[in-house]
C-alpha positions, 0 to 999 in steps of 0.5 A: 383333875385327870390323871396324866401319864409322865413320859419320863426322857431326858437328854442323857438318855437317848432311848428315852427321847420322843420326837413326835407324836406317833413315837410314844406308841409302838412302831407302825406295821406296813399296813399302819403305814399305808393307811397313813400315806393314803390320808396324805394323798386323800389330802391332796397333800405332797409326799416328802421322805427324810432321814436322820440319824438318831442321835440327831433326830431332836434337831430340826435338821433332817436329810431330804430323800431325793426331791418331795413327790409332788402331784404324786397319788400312788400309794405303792409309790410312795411307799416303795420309794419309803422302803427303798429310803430305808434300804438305804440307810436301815441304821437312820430314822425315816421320816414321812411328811405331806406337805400342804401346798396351800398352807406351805407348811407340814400337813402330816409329819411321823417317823414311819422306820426307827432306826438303831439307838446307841 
C-alpha cells in the first residue's frame, strides 16, 4: 500500500481548509499564473474571474467579476482584468475559471490570489 500524506482541516480551523486542488501547494507567482491563462485560451476555453471572501470560499457561491471574457485570446488581457479583480478586493480570494462552451461546464478552475484568512 502507498503511503498517503493526510492533509489535516476542519471547519473550525479556517487556515486549514483547502478548496481546490491547486490550494494545497504554495501560492502561484506571476509567471505560474500566465502559463495557467495560456492553457485556458489554448483550450479555447472562456476566461471568467470571481471572488470570495474567505470565510465563504467552501461554499459554492462566489461573486462574478464583470461578465466572463468570451471569445477573449490576450493573455495580458485577461491577466490584467485578474489584477485589476485583485486590486479590487485584496482581502478576497480571486478565483480563475475557463469555461468550456461545448461541455457548459468548467474546463479549468483555481484560486489564482489568496486573500487574508482570520
Amino acid at each position: 500500500m502507498s503511503d498517503m500524506q493526510d492533509y489535516k482541516s476542519s471547519l473550525g480551523n479556517a487556515d486549514s481548509r483547502k478548496f481546490e486542488t491547486f490550494s494545497y501547494l504554495p501560492s502561484m507567482g506571476a509567471d505560474q499564473i500566465r502559463t495557467q491563462i495560456e492553457f485556458i485560451v489554448s483550450k479555447g476555453w472562456n476566461p471568467s474571474i470571481e471572488h470570495t471572501e474567505p470565510a465563504n470560499a467552501s461554499g459554492s457561491y462566489w461573486y462574478m467579476w464583470k461578465l466572463p471574457m468570451f471569445g477573449e485570446t490576450d493573455v495580458d488581457a485577461i491577466l490584467a482584468e485578474c489584477e485589476a479583480c485583485h486590486q479590487a478586493h485584496p482581502k478576497n480570494h480571486v478565483r480563475l475559471l475557463g469555461l468550456d462552451n461545448y461541455a457548459q461546464c468548467a474546463g479549468a478552475s483555481m484560486v489564482i490570489y489568496r486573500g487574508e484568512t482570520v
